[in-house]
C-alpha positions in Angstrom: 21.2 25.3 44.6 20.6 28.8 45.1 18.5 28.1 48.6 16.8 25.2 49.8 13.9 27.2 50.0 13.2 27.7 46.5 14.5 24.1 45.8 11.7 22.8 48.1 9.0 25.0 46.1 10.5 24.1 42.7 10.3 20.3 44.0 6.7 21.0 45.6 5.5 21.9 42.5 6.6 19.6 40.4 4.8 16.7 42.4 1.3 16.0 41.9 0.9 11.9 42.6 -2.5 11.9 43.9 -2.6 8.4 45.6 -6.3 8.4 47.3 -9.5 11.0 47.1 -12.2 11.4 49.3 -14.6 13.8 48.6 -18.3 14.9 50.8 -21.4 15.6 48.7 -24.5 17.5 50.7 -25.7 14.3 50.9 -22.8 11.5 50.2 -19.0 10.6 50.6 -16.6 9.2 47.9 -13.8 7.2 48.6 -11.3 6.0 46.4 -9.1 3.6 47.2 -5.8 3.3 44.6 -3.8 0.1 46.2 -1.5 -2.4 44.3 1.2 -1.2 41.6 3.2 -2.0 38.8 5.7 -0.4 36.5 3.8 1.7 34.1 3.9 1.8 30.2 4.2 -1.8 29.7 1.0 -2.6 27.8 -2.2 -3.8 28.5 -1.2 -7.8 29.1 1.6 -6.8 31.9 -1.0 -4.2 33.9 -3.7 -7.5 33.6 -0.9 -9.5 34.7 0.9 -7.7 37.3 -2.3 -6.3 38.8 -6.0 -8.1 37.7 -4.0 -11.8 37.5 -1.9 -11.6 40.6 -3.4 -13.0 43.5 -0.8 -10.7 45.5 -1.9 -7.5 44.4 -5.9 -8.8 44.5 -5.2 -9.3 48.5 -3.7 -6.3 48.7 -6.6 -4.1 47.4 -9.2 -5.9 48.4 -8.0 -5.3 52.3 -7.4 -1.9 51.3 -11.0 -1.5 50.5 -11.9 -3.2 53.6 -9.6 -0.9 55.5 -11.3 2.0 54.3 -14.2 1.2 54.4 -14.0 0.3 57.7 -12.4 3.2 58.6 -15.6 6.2 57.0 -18.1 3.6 57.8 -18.8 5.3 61.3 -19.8 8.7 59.6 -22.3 7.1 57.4 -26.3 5.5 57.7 -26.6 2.3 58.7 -25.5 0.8 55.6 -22.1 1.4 56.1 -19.9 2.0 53.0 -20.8 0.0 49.4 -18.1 -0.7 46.6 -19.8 0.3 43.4 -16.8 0.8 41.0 -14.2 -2.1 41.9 -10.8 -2.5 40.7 -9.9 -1.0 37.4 -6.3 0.2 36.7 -5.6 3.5 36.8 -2.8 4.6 35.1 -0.4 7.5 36.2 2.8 8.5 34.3 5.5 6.0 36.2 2.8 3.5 37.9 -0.3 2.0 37.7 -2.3 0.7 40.5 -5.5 -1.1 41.3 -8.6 1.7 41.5 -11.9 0.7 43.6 -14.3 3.3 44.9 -16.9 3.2 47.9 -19.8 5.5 48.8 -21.8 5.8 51.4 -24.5 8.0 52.6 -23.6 10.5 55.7 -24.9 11.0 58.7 -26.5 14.2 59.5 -24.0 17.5 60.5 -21.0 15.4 59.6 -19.0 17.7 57.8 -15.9 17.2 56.2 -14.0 18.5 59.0 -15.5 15.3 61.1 -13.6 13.2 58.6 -10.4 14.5 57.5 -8.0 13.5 60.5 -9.3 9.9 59.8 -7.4 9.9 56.3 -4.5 9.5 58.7 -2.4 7.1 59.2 -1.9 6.9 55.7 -0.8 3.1 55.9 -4.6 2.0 56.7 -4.1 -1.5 56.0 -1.5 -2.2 58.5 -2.9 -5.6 60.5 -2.9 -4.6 64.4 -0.6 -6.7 65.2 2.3 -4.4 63.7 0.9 -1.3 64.6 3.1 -1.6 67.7 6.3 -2.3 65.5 5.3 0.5 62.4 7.4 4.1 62.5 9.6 3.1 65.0 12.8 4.2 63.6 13.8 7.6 64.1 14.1 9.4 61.2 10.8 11.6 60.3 7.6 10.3 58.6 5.8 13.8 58.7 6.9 14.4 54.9 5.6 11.4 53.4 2.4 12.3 52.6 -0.3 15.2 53.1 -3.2 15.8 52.2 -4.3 18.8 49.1 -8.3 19.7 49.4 -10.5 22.0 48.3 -14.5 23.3 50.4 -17.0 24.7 48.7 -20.4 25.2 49.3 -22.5 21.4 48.7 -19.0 19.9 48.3 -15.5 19.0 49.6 -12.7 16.9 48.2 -9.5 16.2 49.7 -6.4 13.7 48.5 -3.9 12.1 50.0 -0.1 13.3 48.1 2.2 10.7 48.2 5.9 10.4 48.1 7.1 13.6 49.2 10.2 14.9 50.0 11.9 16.8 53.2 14.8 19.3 51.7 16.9 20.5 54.8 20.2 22.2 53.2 21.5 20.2 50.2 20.0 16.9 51.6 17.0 15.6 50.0 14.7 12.8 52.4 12.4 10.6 50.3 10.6 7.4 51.2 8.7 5.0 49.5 6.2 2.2 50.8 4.7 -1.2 49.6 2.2 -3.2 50.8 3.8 -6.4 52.0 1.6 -10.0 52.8 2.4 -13.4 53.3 2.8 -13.4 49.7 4.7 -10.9 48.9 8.2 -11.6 47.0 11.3 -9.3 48.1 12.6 -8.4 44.9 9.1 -7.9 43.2 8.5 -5.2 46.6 11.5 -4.2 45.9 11.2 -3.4 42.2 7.9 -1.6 43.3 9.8 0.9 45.3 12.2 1.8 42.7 9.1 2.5 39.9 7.0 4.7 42.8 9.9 6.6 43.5 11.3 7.2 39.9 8.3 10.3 39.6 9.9 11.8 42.6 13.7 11.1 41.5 12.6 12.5 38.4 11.2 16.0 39.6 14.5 16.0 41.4 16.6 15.6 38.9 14.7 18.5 36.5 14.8 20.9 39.8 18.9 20.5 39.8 19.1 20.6 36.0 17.2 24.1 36.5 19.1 25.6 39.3 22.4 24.6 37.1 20.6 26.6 34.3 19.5 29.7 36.8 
């Protein structure tokens, strides 16, 4: 590597896994909530089995959704937050996942600065009962995710960018998540983490091959 910093923009750049969008209307907010994966490129009949048929990865979403919704509901009217588009499978280049999107109608002078810091934590699922046990080992979370937005006049949108990595010399510091229930199997959680990380091993991989090249 010629420097770590021009690794880390090389690497930066070669990254876009979009894993959740909110965006603010003048008068609205959109959520979408992107929860529950399998291995992409395996035809139609494995995405409807892996994701629409398995009882797992239904649970999963559907407490996203719940999660989230939960979680904007307090910056909307009365009404709260309404699921108009649920689960279809959205299909990115190494995974698919389980796509649902809420809307709900905003109170007036929230602004999209009112809601931002709620996108965090990222893991917004996470029963209360663990929160006491989650990120308590000592290496950093910080570069797991962030979030990429854009204001405008009328409208906002922001995302939540997943899978990131920390570059500090030659070391490279990735992590990868899964959503785990009571029935959750360990090697199919397992296998999960190995296809959501392949985009980032794979931007890796093409960043070394071009510094070899440079």
């Amino acid at each position: 590597m010629s420097s770590a910093a021009s690794f880390s923009t090389n690497l930066a750049s070669s990254l876009a896994r979009m894993a959740s969008r909110l965006s603010r209307t003048t008068s609205g907010l959109h959520v979408d909530v992107v929860a529950s994966t399998c291995k992409a490129g395996q035809g139609e009949a494995f995405e409807r089995r892996e994701l629409i048929e398995n009882p797992k990865q239904q649970k999963e979403h559907l407490a996203t959704i719940e999660s989230r919704s939960a979680r904007y509901a307090p910056f909307c009217e009365a009404e709260g937050m309404t699921l108009i588009k649920p689960m279809q499978i959205k299909r990115l280049r190494h995974v698919c996942h389980l796509h649902s999107l809420v809307v709900g109608s905003l109170r007036p002078q929230i602004t999209i600065l009112d809601i931002i810091p709620t996108l965090f934590p990222i893991m917004g699922a996470k029963p209360a009962e663990l929160l006491s046990l989650s990120d308590s080992d000592k290496s950093p979370h910080r570069f797991y995710g962030g979030i990429v937005g854009h204001w405008e006049e009328g409208y906002a949108g922001s995302f939540l960018n997943l899978r990131n990595a920390l570059v500090q010399g030659d070391t490279i510091h990735a992590k990868v998540g899964m959503g785990v229930l009571r029935e959750s199997n360990a090697a199919s959680e397992l296998t999960e983490t190995e296809d959501k990380i392949s985009g980032l091993m794979e931007a890796v991989f093409q960043c070394c091959q071009a510094e070899n090249r440079a």
